[in-house]
C-alpha positions in Angstrom: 37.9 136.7 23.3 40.8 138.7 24.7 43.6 136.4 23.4 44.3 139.1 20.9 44.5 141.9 23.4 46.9 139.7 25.7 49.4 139.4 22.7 49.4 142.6 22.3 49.8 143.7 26.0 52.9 141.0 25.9 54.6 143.3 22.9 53.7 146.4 24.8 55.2 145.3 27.9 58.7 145.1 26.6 58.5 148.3 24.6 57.9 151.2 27.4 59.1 150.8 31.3 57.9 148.3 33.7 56.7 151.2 35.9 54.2 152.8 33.3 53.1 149.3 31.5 51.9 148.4 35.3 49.9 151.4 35.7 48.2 152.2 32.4 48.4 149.1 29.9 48.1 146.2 32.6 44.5 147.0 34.0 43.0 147.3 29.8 40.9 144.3 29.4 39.9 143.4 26.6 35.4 144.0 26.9 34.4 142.8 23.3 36.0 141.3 20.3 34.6 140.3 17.0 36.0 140.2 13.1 35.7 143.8 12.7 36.7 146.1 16.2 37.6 145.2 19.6 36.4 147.1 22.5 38.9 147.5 25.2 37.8 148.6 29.0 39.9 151.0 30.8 39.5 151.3 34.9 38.1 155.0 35.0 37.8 157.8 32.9 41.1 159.6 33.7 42.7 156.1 32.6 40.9 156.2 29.7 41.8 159.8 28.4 45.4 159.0 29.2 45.8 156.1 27.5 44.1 157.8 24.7 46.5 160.4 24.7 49.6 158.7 25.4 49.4 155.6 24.4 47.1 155.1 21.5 49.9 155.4 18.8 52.0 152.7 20.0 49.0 150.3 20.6 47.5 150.9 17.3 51.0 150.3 15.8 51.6 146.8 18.1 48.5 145.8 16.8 49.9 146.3 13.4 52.5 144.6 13.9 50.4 141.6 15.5 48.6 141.2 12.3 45.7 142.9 13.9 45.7 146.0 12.3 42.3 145.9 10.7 40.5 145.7 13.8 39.0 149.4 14.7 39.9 150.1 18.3 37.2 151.5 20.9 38.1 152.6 24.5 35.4 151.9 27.3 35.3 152.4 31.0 34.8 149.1 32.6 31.9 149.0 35.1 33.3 147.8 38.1 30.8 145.0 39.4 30.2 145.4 43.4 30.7 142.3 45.7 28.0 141.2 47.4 28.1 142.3 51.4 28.6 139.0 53.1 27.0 140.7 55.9 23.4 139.2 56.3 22.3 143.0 57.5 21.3 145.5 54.4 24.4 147.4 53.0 25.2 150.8 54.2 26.3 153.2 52.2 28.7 154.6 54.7 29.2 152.0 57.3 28.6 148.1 57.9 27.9 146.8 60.9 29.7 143.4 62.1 27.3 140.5 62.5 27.0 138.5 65.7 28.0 141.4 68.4 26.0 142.6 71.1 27.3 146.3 71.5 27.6 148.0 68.7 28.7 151.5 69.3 32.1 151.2 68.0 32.3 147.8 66.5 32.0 149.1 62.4 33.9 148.7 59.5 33.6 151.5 56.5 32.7 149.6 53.4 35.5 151.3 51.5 38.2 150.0 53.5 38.9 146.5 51.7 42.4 145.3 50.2 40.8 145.6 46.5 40.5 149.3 46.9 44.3 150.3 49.0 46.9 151.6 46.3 50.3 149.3 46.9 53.4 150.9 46.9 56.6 150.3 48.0 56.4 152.3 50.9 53.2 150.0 51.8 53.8 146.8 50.2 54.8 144.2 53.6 52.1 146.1 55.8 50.0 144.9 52.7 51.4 141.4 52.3 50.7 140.7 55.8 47.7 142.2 56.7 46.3 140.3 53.9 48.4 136.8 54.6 47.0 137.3 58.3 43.2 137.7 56.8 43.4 134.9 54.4 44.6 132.2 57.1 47.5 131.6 55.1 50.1 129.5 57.1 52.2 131.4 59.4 54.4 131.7 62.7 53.0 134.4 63.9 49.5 135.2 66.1 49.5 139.0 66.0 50.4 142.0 63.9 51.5 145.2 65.1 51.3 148.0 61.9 53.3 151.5 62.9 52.3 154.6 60.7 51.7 158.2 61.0 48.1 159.2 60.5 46.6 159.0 57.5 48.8 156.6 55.4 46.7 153.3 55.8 47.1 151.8 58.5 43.3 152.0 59.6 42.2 151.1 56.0 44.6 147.7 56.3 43.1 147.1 59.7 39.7 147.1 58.9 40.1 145.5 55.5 41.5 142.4 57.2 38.1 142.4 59.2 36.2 142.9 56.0 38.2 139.6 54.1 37.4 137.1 57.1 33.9 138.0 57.4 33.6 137.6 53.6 35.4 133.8 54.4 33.3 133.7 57.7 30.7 135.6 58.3 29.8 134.5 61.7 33.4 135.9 63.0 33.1 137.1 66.2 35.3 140.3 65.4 35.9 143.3 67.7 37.3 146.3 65.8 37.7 149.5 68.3 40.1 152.1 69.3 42.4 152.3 72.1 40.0 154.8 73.5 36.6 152.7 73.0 38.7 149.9 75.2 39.3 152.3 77.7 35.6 154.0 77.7 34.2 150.2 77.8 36.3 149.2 80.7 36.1 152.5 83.2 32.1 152.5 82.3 31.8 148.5 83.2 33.7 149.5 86.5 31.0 152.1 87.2 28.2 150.0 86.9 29.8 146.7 88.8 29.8 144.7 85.5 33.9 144.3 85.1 33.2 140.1 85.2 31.0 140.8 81.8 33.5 143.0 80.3 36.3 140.2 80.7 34.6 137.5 79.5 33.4 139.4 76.2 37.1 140.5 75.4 38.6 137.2 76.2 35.8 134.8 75.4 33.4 136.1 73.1 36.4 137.4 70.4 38.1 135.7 67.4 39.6 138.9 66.5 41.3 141.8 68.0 41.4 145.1 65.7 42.8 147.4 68.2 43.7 151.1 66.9 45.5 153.8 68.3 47.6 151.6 70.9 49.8 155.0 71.6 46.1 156.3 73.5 47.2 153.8 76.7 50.1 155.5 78.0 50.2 156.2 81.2 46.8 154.8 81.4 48.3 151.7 83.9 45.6 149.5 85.0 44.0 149.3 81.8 47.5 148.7 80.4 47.1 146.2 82.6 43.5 144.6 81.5 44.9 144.9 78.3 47.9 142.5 79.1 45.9 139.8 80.5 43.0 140.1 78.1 45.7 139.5 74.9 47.2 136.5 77.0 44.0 134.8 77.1 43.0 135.3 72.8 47.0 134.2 72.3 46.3 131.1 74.2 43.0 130.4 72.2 45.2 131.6 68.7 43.1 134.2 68.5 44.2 137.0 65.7 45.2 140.4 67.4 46.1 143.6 64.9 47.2 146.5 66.4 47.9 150.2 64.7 50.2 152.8 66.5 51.7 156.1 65.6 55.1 155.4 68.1 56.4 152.3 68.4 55.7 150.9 72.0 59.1 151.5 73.2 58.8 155.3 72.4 55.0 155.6 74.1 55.3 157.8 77.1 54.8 155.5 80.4 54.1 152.6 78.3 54.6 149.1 80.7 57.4 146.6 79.3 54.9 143.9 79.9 52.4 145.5 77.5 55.0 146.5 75.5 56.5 142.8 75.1 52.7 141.5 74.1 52.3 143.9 71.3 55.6 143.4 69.4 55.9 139.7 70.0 54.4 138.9 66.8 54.9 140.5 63.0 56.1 144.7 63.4 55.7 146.2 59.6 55.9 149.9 59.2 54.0 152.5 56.6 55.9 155.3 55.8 54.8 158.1 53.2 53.5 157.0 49.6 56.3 157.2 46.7 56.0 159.7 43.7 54.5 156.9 41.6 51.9 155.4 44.3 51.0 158.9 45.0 49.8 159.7 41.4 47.6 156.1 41.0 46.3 157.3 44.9 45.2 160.6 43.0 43.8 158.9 39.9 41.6 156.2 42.4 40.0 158.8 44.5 39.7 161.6 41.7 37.5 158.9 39.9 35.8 157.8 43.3 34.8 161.6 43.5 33.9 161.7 39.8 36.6 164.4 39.3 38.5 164.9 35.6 41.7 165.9 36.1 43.5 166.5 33.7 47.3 164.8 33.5 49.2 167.9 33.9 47.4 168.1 37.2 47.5 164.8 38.8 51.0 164.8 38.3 51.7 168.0 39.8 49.6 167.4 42.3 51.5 164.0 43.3 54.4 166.0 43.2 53.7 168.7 45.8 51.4 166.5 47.8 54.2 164.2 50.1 52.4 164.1 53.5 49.6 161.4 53.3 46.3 160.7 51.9 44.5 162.8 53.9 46.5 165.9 52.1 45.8 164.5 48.8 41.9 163.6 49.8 41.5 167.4 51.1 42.9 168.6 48.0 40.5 166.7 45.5 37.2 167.7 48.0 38.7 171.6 47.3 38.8 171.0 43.5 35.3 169.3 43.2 34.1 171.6 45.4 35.3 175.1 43.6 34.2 173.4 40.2 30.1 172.4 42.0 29.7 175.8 43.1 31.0 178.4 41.3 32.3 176.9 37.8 36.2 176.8 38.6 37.8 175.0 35.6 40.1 172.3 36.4 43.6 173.6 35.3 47.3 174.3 36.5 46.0 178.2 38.5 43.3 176.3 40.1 45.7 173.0 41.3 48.5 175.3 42.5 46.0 177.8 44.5 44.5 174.8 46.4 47.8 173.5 46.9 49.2 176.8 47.9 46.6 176.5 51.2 47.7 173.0 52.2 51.4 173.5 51.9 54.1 176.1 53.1 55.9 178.2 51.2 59.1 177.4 49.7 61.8 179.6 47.4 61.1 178.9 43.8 63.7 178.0 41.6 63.5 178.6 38.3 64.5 176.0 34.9 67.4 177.9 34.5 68.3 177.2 37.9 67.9 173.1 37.0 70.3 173.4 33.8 73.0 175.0 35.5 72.9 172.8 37.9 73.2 169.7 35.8 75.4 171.3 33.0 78.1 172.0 36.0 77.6 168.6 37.4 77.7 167.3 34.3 80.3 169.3 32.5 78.4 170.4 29.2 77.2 173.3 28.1 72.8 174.4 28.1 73.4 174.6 24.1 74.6 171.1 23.9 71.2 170.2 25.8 68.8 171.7 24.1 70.2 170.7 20.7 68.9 167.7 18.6 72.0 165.8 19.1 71.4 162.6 20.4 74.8 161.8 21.5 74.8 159.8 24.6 77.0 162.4 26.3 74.2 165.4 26.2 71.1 162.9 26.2 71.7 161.5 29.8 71.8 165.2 31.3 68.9 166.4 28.7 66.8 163.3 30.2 67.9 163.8 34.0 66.7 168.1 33.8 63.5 166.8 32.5 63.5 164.6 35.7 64.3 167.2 37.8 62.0 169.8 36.0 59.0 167.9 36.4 59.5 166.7 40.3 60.8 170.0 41.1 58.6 172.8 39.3 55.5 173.6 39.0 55.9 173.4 35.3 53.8 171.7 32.3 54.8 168.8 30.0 54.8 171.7 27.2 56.7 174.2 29.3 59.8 172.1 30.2 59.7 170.9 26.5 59.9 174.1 25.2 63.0 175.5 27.5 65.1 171.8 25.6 63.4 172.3 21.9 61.2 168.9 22.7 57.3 168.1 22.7 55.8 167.3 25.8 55.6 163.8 24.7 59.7 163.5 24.7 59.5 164.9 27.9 57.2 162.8 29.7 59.2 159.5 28.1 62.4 161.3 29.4 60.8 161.2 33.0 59.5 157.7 32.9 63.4 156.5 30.7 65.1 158.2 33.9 62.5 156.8 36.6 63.0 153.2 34.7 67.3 153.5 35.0 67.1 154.4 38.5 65.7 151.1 39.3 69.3 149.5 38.4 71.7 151.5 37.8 73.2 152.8 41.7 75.5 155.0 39.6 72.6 156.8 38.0 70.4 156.9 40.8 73.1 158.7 43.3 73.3 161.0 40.8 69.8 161.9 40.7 69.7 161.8 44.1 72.5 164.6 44.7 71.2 166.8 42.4 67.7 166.5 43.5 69.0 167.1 47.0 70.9 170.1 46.2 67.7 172.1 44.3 66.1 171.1 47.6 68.5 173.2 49.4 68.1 175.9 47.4 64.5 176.5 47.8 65.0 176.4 51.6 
């Protein structure tokens, strides 16, 4: 049924750049297809409307050219089918237990933390690899997995994925998932009631698998460094599977034993650092349709623009805009995204469009006529391309706005960003380039 579909998509993917065919053609399927139409299923609704908008010219036009031309094309959204809990207790809508435990106050998993809903990036990507290598059983040399991130970029939603994917494979896992500070609590409250001899033999008998959060809670903390130490000896020695998250590395946490320090980092170390410009917007477009939230493209991207910090930043930001439009009617729109954005950010200098041309007609060494001419000379179309670059990661301008300061539609702009974005990937030349420039209007707004 969807062989037509996946010609098409093939055409498509050698006609616009990697970057965009990944995010907006790849995840069409094809829902229905007979003589007459074919119905084509789109992830969520803001995937839908810009596809629509973007991208229904050229796929009506490659389905010309496939000889598929008479079909009428319909856009759906896709329901997304649920997976079955493999926990034998009833689903939760906000929390699952873990099966087979006998205490459990902190031993849950959210049921939105699985590797099928966390956004890969390249900032992300080997955290993700590995978490999910580790989960799977997949054949490896190495029995633990230390992932170092600052809060709220994903480390906690790899952790307790992994325990969600080997209880799905196993659902009688014995799996303790816990914070640095639950370990603590557990141990200094079985010390006060003379039932230490219990607590060891849960942790190193009763466990297949160690999710332990928030390592950087133990320093200074010395004897149940300690406990700690001997308790990960004894699960190594059985090849049990330890995962640890940390905001420091164990080196840099204050009063942090080398012992302890040793046990953590002698398996896999990955890192998370902050979510690129393009991870950032798909972030936005998953939870904006998780809150069932419209926003409109102009929006999500300027919101991916000025939101650099985490998750949690771009999470806070969506709740404000669903929130203003619920109670009091706010329409979603550029005054509405840079007011909410204006409370969750500081203040910077704004620079202005004329500020961008200058800049890249003097590094360049052409003049702002030559750019916003219709000449398409190769020698004015690289710097025309790069200020519409800069324009859009840099103001807090429209599609139609920066058009309109180079004589262009929005629509030239927006494949000026993604032809730039797409070079940058291979050509060093071009990307230093970028890279200077953008660094310099950065130090003007300081």
């Amino acid at each position: 049924m969807s062989g037509g579909w996946d010609q098409v998509k093939d055409q498509i993917r050698s006609d616009i750049p990697k970057n965009s065919f990944s995010l907006w053609i790849n995840p069409i399927s094809c829902l229905q297809q007979n003589e007459t139409s074919i119905v084509l299923g789109c992830p969520n609704r803001f995937s839908k409307n810009w596809v629509v908008e973007n991208y229904l010219g050229l796929i009506q036009g490659t389905f010309k050219k496939t000889g598929l031309g008479h079909l009428e094309l319909q856009f759906q959204i896709e329901r997304q089918k649920r997976k079955r809990d493999p926990s034998p207790l009833p689903p939760d809508p906000g929390q699952l237990p873990l099966p087979a435990m006998t205490d459990r106050r902190n031993l849950w998993l959210k049921s939105q933390f699985t590797f099928d809903r966390f956004i890969v990036g390249q900032s992300n990507e080997f955290a993700y690899s590995a978490s999910k290598s580790m989960a799977s059983g997949d054949p490896c040399n190495y029995h633990s997995l230390l992932m170092l991130a600052n809060t709220g970029l994903g480390k906690t939603h790899l952790s307790q994925a992994i325990g969600h994917k080997i209880l799905e494979k196993d659902p009688g896992s014995r799996i303790f998932y816990m914070t640095a500070e639950d370990f603590t609590n557990d141990m200094i409250s079985s010390l006060k009631t003379g039932r230490i001899e219990a607590f060891k033999k849960k942790y190193r008998h009763c466990c297949d698998v160690l999710l332990l959060e928030e390592v950087h809670f133990l320093g200074g903390k010395e004897k149940i460094q300690a406990e700690l130490g001997y308790t990960l000896d004894a699960l190594a020695d059985d090849n049990k599977k330890l995962i640890f998250t940390s905001a420091l590395p164990p080196k840099d946490i204050p009063r942090m034993s080398r012992d302890l320090t040793s046990r953590l980092t002698s398996g896999l170390v990955t890192t998370i650092s902050g979510p690129d410009y393009n991870t950032r917007v798909q972030i936005l477009a998953e939870k904006a349709a998780g809150y069932h939230v419209a926003l409109p493209e102009e929006v999500i991207h300027f919101l991916a623009e000025r939101l650099k910090r985490d998750v949690r930043q771009m999470e806070s930001a969506l709740k404000c805009i669903k929130a203003r439009t619920e109670l009091v009617g706010a329409r979603i729109d550029m005054d509405l995204a840079k007011e909410i954005v204006s409370t969750l950010i500081s203040g910077e200098r704004s620079i202005s469009p004329e500020d961008i041309i200058k800049l890249v007609c003097r590094y360049y060494r052409v003049d702002p006529e030559h750019v916003s001419s219709k000449s398409r000379k190769k020698v004015y179309a690289c710097p025309r391309n790069i200020y519409a670059y800069l324009c859009r990661r840099h103001l807090d301008e429209t599609l139609e706005g920066i058009g309109r300061t180079i004589n262009r539609s929005h629509s030239t702009v927006l494949y000026s960003v993604e032809v730039v974005e797409h070079k940058m990937k291979t050509d060093r030349d071009l990307k230093h380039q970028v890279d200077f420039l953008s660094n310099r209007l950065d130090e003007m707004k300081k």
